[in-house]
DRENLUM-565033 format. One record per atom (N, C-alpha, C, O): x, y, z; atom name; residue number from 1; residue in one letter. Coordinates in nm, 4 decimals, always signed. Layout:
X,Y,Z,CA,NUM,a
...
***
This chain:
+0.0836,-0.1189,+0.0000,N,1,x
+0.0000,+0.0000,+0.0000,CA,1,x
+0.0876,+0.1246,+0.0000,C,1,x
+0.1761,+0.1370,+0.0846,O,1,x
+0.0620,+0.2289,-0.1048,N,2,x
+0.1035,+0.3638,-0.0538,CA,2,x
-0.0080,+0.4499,-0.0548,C,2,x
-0.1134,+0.4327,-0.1161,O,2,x
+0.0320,+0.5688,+0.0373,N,3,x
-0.0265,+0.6781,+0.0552,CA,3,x
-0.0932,+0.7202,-0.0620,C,3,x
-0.0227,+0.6962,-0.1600,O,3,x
-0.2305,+0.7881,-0.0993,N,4,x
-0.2725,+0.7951,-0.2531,CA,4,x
-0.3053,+0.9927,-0.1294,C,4,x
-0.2126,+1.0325,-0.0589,O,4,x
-0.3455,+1.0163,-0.1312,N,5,x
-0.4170,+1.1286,-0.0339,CA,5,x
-0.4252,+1.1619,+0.0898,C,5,x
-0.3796,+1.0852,+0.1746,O,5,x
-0.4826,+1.2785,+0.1251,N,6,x
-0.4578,+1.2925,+0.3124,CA,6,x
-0.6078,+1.4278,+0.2231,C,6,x
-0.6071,+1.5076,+0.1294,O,6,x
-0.7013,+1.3843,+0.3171,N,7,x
-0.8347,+1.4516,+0.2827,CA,7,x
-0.8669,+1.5738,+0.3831,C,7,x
-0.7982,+1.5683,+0.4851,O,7,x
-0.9575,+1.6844,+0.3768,N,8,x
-0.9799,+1.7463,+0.4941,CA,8,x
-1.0880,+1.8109,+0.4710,C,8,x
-1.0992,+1.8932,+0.3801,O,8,x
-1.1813,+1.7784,+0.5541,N,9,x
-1.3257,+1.8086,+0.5862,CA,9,x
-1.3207,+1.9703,+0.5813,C,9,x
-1.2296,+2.0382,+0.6287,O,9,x
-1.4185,+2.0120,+0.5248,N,10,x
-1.3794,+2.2310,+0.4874,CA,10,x
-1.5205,+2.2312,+0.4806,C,10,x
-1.5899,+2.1404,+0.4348,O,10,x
-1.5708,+2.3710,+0.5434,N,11,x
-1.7339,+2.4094,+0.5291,CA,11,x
-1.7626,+2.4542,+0.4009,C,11,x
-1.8793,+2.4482,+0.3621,O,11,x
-1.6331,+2.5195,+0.2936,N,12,x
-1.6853,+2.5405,+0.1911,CA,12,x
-1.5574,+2.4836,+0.1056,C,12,x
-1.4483,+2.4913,+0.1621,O,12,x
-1.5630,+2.4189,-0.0456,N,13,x
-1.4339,+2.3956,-0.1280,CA,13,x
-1.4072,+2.5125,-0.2043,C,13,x
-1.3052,+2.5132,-0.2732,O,13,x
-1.4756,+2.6027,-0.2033,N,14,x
-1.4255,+2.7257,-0.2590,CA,14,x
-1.3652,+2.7906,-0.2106,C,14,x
-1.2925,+2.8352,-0.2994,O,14,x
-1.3246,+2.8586,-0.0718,N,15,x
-1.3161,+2.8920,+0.0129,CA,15,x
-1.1581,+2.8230,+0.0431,C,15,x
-1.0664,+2.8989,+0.0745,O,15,x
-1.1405,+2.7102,+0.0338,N,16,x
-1.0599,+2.5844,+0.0924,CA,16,x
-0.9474,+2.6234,-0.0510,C,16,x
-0.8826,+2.7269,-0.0666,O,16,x
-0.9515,+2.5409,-0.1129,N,17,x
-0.9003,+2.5910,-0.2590,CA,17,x
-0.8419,+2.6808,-0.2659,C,17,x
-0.7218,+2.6611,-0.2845,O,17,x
-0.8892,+2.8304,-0.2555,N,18,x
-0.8047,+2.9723,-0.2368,CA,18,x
-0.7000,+2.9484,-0.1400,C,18,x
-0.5895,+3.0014,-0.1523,O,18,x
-0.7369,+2.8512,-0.0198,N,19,x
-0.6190,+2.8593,+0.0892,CA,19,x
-0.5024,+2.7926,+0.0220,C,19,x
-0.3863,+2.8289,+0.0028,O,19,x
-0.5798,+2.6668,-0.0125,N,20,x
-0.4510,+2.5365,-0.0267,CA,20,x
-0.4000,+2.6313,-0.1886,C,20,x
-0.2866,+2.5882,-0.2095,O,20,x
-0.4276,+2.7154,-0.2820,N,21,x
-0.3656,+2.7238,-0.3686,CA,21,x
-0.2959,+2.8701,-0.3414,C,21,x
-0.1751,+2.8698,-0.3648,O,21,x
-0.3424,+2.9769,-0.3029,N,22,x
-0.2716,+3.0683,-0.2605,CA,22,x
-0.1569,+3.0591,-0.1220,C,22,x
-0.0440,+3.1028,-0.1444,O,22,x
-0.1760,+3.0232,-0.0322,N,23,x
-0.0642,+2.9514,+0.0660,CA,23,x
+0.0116,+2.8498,+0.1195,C,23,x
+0.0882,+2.8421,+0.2155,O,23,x
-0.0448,+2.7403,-0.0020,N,24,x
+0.0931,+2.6043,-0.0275,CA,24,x
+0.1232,+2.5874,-0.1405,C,24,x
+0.2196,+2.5137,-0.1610,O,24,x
+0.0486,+2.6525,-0.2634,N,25,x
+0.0634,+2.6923,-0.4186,CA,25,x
+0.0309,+2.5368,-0.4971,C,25,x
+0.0624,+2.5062,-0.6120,O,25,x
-0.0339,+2.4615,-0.4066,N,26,x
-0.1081,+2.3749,-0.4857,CA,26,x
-0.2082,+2.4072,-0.6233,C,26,x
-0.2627,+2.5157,-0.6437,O,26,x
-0.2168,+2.3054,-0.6977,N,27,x
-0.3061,+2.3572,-0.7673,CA,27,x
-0.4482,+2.2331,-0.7842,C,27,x
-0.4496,+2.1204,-0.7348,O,27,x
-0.5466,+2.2910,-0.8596,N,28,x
-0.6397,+2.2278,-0.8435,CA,28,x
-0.6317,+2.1067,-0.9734,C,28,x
-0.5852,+2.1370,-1.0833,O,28,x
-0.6721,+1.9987,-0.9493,N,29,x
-0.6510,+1.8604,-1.0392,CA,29,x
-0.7704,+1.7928,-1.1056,C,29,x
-0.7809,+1.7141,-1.1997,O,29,x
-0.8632,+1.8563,-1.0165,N,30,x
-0.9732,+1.8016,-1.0499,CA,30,x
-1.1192,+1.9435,-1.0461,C,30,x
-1.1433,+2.0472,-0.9842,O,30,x
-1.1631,+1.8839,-1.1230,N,31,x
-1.3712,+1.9676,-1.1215,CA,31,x
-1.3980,+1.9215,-0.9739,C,31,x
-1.3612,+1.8327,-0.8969,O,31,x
-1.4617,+2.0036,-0.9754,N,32,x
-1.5446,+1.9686,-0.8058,CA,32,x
-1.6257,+1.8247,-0.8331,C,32,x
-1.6446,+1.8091,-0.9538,O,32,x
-1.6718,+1.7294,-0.7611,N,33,x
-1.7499,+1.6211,-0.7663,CA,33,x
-1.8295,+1.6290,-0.6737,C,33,x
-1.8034,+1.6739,-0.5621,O,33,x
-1.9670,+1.5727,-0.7222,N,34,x
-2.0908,+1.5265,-0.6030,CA,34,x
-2.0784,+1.3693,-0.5616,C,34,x
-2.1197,+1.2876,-0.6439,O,34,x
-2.0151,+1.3152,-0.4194,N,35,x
-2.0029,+1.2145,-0.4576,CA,35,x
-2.1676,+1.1625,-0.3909,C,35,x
-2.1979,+1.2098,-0.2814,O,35,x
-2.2230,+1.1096,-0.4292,N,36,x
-2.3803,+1.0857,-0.3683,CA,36,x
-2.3783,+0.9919,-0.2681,C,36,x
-2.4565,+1.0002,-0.1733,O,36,x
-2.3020,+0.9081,-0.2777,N,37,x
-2.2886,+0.7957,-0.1387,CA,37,x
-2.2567,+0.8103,-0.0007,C,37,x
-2.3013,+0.7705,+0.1069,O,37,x
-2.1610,+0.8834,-0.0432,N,38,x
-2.0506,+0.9464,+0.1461,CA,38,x
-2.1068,+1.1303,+0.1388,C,38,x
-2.0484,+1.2186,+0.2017,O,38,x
-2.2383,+1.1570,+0.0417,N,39,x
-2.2799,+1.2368,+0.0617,CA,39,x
-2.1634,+1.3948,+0.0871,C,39,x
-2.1716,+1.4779,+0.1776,O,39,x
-2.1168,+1.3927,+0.0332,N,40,x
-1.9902,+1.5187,-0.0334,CA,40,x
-1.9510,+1.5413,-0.1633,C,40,x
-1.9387,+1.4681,-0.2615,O,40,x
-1.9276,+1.7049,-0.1344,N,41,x
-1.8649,+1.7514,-0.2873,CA,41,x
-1.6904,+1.7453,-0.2773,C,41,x
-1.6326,+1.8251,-0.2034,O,41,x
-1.6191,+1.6512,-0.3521,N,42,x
-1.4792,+1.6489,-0.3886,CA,42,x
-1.4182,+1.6949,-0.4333,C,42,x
-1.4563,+1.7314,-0.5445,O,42,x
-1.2756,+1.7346,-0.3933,N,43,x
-1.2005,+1.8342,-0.5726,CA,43,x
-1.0596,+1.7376,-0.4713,C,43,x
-1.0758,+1.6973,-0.3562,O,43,x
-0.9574,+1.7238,-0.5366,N,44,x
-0.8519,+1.6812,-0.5487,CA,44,x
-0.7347,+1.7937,-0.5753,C,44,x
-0.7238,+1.8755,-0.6666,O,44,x
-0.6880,+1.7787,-0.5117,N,45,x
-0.5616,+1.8868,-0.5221,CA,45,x
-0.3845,+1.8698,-0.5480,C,45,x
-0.3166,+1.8026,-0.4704,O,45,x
-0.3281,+1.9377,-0.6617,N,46,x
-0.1960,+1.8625,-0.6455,CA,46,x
-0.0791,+1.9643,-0.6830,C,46,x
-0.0850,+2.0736,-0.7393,O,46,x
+0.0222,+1.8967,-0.6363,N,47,x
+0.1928,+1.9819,-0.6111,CA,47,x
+0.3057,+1.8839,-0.6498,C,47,x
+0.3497,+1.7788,-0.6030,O,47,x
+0.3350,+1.9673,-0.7607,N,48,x
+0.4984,+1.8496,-0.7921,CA,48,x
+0.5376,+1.7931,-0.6884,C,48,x
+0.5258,+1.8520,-0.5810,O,48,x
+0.5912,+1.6712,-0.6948,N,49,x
+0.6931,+1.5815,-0.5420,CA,49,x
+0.5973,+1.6308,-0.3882,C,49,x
+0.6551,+1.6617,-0.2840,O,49,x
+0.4855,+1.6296,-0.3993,N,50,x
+0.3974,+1.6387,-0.2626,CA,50,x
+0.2591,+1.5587,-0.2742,C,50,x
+0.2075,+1.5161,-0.3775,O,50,x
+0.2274,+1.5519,-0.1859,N,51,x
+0.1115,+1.4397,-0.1071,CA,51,x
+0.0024,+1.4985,-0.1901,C,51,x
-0.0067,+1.6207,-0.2014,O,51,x
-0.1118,+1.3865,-0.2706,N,52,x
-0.2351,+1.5136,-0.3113,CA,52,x
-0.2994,+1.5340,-0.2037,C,52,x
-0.2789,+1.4728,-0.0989,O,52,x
-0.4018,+1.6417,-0.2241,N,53,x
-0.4647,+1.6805,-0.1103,CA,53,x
-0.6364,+1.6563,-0.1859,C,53,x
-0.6644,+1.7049,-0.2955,O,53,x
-0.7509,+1.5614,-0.0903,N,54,x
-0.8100,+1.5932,-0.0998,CA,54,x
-0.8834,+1.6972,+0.0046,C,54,x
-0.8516,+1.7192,+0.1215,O,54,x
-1.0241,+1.7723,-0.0955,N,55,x
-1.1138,+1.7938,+0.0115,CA,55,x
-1.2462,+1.8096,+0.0105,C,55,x
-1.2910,+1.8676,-0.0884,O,55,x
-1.3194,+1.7758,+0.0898,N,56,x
-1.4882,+1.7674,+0.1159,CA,56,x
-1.5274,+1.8382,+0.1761,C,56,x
-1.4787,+1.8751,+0.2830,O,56,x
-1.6660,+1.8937,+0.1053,N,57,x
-1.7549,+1.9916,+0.1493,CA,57,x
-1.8894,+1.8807,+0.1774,C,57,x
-1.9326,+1.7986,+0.0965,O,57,x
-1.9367,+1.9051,+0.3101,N,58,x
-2.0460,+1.7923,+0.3355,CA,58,x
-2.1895,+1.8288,+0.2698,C,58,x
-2.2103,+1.9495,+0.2827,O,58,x
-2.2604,+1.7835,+0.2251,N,59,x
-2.4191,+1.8087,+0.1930,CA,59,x
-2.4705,+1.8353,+0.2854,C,59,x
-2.4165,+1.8225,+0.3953,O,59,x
-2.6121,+1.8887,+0.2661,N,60,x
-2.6838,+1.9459,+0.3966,CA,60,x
-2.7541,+1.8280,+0.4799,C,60,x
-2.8149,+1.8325,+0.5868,O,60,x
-2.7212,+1.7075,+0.3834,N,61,x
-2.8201,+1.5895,+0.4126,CA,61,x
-2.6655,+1.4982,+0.5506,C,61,x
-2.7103,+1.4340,+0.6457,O,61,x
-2.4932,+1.5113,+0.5333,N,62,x
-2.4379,+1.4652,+0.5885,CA,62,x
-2.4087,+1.5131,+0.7063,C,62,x
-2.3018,+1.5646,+0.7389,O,62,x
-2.5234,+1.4936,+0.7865,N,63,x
-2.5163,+1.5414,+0.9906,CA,63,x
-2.3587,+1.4704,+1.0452,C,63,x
-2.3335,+1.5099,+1.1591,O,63,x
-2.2876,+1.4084,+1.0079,N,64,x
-2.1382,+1.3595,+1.0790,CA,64,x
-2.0418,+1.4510,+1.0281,C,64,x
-1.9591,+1.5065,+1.1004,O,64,x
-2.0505,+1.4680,+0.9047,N,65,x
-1.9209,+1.5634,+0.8456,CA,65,x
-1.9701,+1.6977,+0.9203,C,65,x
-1.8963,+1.7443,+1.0071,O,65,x
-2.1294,+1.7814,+0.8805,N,66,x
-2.1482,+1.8768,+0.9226,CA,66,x
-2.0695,+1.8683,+1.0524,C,66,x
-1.9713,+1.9425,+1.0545,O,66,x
-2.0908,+1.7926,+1.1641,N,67,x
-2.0590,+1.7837,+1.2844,CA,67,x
-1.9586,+1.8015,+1.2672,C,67,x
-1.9233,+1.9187,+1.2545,O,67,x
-1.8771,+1.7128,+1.2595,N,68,x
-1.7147,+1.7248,+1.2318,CA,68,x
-1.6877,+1.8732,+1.1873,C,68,x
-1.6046,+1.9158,+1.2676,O,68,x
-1.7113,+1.9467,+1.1196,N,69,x
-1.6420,+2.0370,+1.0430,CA,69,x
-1.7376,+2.1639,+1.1386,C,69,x
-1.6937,+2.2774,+1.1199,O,69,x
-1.8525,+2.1560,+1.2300,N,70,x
-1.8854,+2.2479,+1.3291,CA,70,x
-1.7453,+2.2114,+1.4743,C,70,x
-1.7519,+2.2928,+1.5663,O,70,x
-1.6851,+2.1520,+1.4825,N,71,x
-1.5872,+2.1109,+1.5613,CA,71,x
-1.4371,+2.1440,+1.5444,C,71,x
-1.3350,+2.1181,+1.6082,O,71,x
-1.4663,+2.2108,+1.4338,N,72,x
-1.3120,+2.2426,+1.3783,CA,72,x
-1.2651,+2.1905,+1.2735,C,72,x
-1.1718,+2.2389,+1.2094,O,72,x
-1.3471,+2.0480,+1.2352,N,73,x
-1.2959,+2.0451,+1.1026,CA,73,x
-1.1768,+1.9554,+1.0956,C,73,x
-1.1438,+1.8689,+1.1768,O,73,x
-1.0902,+2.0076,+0.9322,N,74,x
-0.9623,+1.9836,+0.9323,CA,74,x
-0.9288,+1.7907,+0.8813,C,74,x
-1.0092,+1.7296,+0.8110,O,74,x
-0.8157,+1.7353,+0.9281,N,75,x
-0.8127,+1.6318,+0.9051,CA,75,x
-0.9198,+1.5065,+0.9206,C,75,x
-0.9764,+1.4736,+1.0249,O,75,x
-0.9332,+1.4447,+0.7895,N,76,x
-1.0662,+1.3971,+0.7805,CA,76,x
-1.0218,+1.2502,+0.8094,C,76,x
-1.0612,+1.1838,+0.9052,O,76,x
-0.8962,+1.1907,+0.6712,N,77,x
-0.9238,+1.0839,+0.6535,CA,77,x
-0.7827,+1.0757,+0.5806,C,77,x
-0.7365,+1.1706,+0.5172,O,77,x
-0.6896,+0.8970,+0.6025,N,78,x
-0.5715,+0.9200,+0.4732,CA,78,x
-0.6190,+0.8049,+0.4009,C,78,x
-0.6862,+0.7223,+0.4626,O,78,x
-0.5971,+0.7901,+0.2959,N,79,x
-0.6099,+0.7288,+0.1671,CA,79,x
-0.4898,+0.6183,+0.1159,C,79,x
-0.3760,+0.6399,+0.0742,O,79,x
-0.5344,+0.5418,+0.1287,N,80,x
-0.4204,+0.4242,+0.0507,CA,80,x
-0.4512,+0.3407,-0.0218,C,80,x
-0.5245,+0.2469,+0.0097,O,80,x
-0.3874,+0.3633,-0.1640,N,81,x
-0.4109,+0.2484,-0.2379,CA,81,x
-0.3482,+0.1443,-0.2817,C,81,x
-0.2256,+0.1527,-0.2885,O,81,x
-0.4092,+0.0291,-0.3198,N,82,x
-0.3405,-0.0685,-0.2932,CA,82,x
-0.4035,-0.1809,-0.3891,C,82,x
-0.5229,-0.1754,-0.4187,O,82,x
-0.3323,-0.2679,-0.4297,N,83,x
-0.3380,-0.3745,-0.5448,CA,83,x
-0.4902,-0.4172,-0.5328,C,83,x
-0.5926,-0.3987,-0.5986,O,83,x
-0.4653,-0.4634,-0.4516,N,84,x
-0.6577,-0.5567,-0.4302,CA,84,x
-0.7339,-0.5173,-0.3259,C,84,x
-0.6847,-0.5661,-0.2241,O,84,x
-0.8330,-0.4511,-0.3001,N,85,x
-0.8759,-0.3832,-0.2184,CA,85,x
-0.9611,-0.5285,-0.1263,C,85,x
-1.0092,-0.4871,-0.0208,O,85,x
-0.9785,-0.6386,-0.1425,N,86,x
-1.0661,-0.7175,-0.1001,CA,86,x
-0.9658,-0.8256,-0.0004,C,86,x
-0.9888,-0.8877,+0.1034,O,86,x
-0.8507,-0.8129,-0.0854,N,87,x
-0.7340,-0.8750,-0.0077,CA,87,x
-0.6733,-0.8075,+0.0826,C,87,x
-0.6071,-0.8688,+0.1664,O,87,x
-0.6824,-0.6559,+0.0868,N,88,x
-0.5804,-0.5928,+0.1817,CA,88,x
-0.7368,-0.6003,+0.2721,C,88,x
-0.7363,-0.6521,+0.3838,O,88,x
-0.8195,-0.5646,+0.2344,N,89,x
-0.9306,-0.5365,+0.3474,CA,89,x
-0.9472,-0.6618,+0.4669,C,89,x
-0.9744,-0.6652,+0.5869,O,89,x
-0.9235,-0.7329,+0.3904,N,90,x
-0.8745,-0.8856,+0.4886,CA,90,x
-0.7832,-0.8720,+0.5797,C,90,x
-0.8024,-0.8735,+0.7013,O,90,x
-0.6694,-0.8568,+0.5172,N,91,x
-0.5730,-0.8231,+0.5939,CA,91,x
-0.5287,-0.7088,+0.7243,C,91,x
-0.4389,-0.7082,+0.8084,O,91,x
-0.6304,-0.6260,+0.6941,N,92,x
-0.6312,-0.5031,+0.8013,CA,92,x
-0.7732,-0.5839,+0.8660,C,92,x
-0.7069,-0.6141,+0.9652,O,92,x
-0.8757,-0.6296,+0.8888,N,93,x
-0.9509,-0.6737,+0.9465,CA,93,x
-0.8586,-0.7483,+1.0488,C,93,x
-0.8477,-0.7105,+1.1654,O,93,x
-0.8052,-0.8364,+1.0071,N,94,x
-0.7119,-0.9494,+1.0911,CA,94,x
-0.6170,-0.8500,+1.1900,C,94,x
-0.5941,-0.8739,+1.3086,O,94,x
-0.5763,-0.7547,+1.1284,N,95,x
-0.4842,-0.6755,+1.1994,CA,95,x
-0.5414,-0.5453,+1.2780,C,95,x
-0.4705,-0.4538,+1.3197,O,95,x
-0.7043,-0.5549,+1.2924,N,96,x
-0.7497,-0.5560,+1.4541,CA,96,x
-0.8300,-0.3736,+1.3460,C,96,x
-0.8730,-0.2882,+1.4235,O,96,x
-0.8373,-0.3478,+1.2346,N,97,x
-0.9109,-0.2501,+1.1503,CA,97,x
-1.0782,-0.2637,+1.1498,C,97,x
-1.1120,-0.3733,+1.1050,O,97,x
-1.1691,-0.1948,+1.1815,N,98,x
-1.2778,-0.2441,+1.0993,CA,98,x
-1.3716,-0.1605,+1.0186,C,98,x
-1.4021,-0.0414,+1.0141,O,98,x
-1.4007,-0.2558,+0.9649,N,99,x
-1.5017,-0.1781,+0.8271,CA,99,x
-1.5830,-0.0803,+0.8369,C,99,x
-1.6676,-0.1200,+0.9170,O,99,x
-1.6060,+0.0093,+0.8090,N,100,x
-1.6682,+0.1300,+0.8235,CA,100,x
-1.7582,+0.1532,+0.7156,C,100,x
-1.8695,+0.2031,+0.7325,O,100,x
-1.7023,+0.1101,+0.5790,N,101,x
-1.8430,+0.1138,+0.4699,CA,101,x
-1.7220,+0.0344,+0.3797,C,101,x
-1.6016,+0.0517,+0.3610,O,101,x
-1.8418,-0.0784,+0.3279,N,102,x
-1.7293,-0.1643,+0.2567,CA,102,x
-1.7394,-0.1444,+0.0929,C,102,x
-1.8309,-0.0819,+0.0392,O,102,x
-1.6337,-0.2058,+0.0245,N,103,x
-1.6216,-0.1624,-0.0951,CA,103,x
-1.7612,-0.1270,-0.2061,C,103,x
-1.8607,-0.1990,-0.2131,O,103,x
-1.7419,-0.0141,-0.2779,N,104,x
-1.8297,+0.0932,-0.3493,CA,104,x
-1.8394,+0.1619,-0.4190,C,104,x
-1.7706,+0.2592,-0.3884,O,104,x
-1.8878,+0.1750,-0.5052,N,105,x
-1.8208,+0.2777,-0.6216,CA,105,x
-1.8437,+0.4197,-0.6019,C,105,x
-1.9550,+0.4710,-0.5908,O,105,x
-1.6960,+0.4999,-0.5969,N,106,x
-1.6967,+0.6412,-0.5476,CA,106,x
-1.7082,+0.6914,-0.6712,C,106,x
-1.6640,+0.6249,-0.7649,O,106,x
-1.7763,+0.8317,-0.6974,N,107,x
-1.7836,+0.9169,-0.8194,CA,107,x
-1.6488,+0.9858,-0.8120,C,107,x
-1.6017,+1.0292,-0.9171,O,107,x
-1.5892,+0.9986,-0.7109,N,108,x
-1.4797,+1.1201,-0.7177,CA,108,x
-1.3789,+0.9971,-0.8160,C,108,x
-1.3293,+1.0544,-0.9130,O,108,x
-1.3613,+0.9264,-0.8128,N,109,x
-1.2468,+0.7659,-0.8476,CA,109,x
-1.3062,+0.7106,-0.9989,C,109,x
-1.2748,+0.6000,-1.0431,O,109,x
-1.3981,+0.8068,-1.0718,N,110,x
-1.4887,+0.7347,-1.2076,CA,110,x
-1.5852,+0.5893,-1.1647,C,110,x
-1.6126,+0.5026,-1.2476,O,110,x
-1.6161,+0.5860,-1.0603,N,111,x
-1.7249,+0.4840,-0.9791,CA,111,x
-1.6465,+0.3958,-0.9865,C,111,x
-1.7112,+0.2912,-0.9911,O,111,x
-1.4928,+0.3670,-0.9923,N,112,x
-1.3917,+0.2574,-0.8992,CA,112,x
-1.4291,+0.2236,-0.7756,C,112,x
-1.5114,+0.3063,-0.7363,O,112,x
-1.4069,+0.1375,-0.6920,N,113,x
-1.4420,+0.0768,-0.5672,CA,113,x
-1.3497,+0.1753,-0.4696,C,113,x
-1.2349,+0.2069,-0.5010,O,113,x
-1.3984,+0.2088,-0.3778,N,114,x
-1.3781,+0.2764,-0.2536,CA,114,x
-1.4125,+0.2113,-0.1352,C,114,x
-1.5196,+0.1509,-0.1419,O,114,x
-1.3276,+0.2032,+0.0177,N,115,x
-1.3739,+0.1433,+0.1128,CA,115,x
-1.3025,+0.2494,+0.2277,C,115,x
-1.1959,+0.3101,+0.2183,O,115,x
-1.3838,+0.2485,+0.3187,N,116,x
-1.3773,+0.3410,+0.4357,CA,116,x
-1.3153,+0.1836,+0.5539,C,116,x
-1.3582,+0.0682,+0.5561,O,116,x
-1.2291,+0.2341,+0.6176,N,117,x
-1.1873,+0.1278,+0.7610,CA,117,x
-1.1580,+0.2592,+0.8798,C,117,x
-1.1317,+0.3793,+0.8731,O,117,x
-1.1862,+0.1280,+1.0201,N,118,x
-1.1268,+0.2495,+1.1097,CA,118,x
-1.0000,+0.1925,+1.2343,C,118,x
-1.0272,+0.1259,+1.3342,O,118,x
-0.9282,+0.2171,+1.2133,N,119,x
-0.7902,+0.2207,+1.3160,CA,119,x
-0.8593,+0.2114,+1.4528,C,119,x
-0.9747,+0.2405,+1.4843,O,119,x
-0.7230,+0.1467,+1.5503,N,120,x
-0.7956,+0.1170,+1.6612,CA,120,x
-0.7548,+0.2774,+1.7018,C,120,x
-0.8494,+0.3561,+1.7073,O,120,x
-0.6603,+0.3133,+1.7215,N,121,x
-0.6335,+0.4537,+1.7759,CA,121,x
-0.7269,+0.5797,+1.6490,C,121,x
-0.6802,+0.6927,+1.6343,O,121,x
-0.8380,+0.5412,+1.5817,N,122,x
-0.9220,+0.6634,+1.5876,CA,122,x
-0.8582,+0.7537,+1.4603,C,122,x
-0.8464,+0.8755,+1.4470,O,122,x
-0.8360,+0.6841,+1.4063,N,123,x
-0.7984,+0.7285,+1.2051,CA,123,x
-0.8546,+0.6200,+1.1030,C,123,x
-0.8455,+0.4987,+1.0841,O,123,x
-0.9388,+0.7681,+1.0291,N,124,x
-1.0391,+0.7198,+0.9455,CA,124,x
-0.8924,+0.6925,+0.8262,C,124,x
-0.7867,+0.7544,+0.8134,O,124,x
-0.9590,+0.5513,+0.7425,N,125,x
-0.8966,+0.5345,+0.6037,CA,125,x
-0.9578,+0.4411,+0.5389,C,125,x
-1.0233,+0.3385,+0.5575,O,125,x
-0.8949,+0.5426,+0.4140,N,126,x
-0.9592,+0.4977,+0.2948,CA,126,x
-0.8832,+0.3613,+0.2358,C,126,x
-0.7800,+0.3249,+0.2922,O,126,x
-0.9328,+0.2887,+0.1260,N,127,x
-0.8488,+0.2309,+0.0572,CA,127,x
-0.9525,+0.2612,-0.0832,C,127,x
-1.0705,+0.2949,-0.0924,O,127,x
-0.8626,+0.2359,-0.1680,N,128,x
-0.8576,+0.2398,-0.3499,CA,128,x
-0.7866,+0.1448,-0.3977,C,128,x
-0.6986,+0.0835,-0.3372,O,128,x
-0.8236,+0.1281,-0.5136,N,129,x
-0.7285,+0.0545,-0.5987,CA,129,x
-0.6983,+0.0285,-0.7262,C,129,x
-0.6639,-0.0656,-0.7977,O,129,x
-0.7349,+0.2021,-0.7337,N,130,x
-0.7024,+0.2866,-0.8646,CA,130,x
-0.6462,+0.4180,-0.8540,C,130,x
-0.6719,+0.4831,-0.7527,O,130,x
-0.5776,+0.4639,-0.9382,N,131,x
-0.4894,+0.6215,-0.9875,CA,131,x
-0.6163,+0.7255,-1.0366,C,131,x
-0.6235,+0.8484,-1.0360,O,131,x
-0.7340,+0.5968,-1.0885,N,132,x
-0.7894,+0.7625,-1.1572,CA,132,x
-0.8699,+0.8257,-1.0345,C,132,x
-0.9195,+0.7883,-0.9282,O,132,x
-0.8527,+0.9577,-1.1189,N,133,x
-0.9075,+1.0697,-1.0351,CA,133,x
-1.0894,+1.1348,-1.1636,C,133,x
-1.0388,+1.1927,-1.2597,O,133,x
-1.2130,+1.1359,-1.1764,N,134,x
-1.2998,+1.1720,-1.1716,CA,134,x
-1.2605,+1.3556,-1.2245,C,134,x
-1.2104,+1.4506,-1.1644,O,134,x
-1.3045,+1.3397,-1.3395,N,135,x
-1.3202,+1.4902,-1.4224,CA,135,x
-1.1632,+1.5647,-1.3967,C,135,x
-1.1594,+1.6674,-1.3290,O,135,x
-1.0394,+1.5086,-1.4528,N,136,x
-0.9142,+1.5828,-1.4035,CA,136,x
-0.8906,+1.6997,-1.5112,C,136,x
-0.9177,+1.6913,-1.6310,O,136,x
-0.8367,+1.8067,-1.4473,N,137,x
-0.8460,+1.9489,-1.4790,CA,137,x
-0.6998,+1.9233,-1.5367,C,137,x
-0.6795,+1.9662,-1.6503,O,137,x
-0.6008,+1.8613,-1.4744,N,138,x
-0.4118,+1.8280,-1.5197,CA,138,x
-0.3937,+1.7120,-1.4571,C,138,x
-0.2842,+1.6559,-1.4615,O,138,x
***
């Protein structure tokens, strides 16, 4: 598995965007996305030789993110992708992970399979087990 993203919950992506591109000079990679399942709008963010950045704006319908992001927000979730998402998901189950929403097709990923797990110490992650990125701008 490597690192694919490091995500962060923002009340608005417009708003968010101006930060991450005017004061880390990221740029934007992707169109905004509705993803309808995990109920958020996506954009993807990226920087030569640096980590992409995603980030989510919650719907009015997602009461946990709202919450989260009435709390301060900020680090949401990291992202790793990895060869077989059904085999590693095994493998982090065994190694004490559990499922949080199991594999799914995300709109932000071109409806590739997406899976949410959760750490015993209290970090949300993703897994993928694809590169594409959903409407890319570069």
């Amino acid at each position: 598995m490597i690192v694919d993203h490091i995500c962060f919950a923002v009340k608005k992506l417009e708003t968010a965007i101006e930060q991450w591109t005017g004061a880390f000079d990221y740029e934007q990679m992707t169109e905004i996305v509705t993803n309808t399942r995990q109920q958020v709008k996506v954009v993807f963010l990226s920087k030569q030789d640096s980590l992409t950045i995603k980030l989510i704006e919650p719907l009015p319908e997602n009461e946990s993110v709202i919450n989260f992001i009435r709390k301060g927000g900020g680090f949401h979730h990291l992202c790793f992708r990895c060869a077989d998402m059904d085999e590693q998901m095994g493998a982090l189950n065994k190694k004490g992970l559990i499922t949080l929403v199991a594999p799914q097709p995300g709109e932000a990923f071109e409806n590739e399979n997406i899976a949410f797990m959760l750490t015993r110490f209290g970090v949300n992650i993703e897994l993928i087990d694809t590169e594409k990125k959903a409407k890319r701008i570069r």
